[in-house]
N, C-alpha and C positions, 0 to 999 in steps of 0.2 A: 835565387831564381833569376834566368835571364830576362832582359827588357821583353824578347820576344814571347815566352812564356808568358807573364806578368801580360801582357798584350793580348795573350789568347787567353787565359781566365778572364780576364775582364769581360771580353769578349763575349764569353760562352757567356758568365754570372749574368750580361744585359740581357741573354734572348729570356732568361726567366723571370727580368726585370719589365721588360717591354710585352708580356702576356698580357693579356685584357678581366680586367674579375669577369664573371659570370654572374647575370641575375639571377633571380632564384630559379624562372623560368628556364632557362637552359642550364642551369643544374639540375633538374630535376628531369629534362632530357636527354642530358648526358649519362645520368644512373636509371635511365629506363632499364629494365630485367632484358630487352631485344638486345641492346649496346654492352651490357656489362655479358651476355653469353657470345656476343661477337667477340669482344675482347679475349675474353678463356678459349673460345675455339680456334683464334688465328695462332695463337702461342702453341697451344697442342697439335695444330695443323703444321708448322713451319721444323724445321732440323735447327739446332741451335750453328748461326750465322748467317741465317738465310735473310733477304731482303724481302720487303713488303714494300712497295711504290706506292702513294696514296696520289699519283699524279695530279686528280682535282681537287686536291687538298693541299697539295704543294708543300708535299710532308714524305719522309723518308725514313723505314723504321726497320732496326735491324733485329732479329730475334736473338735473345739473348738465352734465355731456356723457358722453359713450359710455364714461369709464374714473373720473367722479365723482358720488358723492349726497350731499345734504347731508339731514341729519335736521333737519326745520323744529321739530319739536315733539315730545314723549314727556308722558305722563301721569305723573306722581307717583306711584306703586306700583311694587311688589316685581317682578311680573311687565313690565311693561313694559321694566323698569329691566334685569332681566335679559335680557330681548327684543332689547334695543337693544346690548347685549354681546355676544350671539351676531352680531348682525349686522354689528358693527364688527370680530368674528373673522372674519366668515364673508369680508368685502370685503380686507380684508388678506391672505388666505388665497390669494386668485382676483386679487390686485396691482391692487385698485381701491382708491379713494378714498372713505371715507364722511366725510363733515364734521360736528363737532358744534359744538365752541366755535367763534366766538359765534352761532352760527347757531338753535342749537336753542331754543326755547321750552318751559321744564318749567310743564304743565298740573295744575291741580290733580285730583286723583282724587274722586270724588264718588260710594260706595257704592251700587248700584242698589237699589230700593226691594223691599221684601221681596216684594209682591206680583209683582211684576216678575220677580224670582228661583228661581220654584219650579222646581226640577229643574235649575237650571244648578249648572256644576260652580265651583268657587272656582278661580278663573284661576292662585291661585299653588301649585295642587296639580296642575295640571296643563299646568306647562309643559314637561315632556319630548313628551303629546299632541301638542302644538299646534305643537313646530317642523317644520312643512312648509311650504315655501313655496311658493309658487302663481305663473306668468306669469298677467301678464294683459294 
């Protein structure tokens, strides 16, 4: 295997190393029966290689077929990083497939500019808000 290879396995093997555990409390919201039928519906929804953008989740998921997704990409932060847990419980829970290593790409995070930010909330205070997932 080249250095480069050997560089990108590692690579990938960290983003599943650097996930966050889940308390019990949001495992138990992650295998809610609303989140494990959103999971079964976006896959039956989607053509196998289609994209799914979780833009505020700063997650990127590619459909793989009706019972597999592979996570192409996640951003480098807290929130994300926990997003992407919940999600990987949520597809286990509902006996589908999310794919990370070596599939995923860890994105650099790039703080949004102050003026840009007035009135938003800091994403890793509010991630119990934000888990609702949405068909589209």
């Amino acid at each position: 295997m080249s250095d480069a290879t050997e560089d990108t396995t590692r690579g990938q093997m960290m983003i599943v190393d650097m996930l966050p555990e889940l308390t019990e409390e949001w495992i138990r919201d992650a295998t809610q029966n609303e989140h494990l039928e959103w999971a079964r519906g976006m896959l039956e929804f989607y053509e196998p290689g289609a994209i799914h953008e979780m833009e505020e989740w700063g997650i990127t998921l590619q459909i793989v077929s009706s019972d597999t997704a592979r996570c192409i990409s996640v951003f480098d932060h807290g929130y994300p990083m926990h997003m992407l847990q919940m999600l990987i419980t949520t597809f286990e829970a509902a006996g589908l497939t999310l794919e990370i290593a070596p599939y995923t790409v860890l994105r650099p995070y790039v703080a949004p500019e102050k003026e840009e930010d007035v009135g938003a909330e800091d994403p890793q205070n509010s991630v119990r808000q934000a888990y609702a997932m949405e068909v589209v």
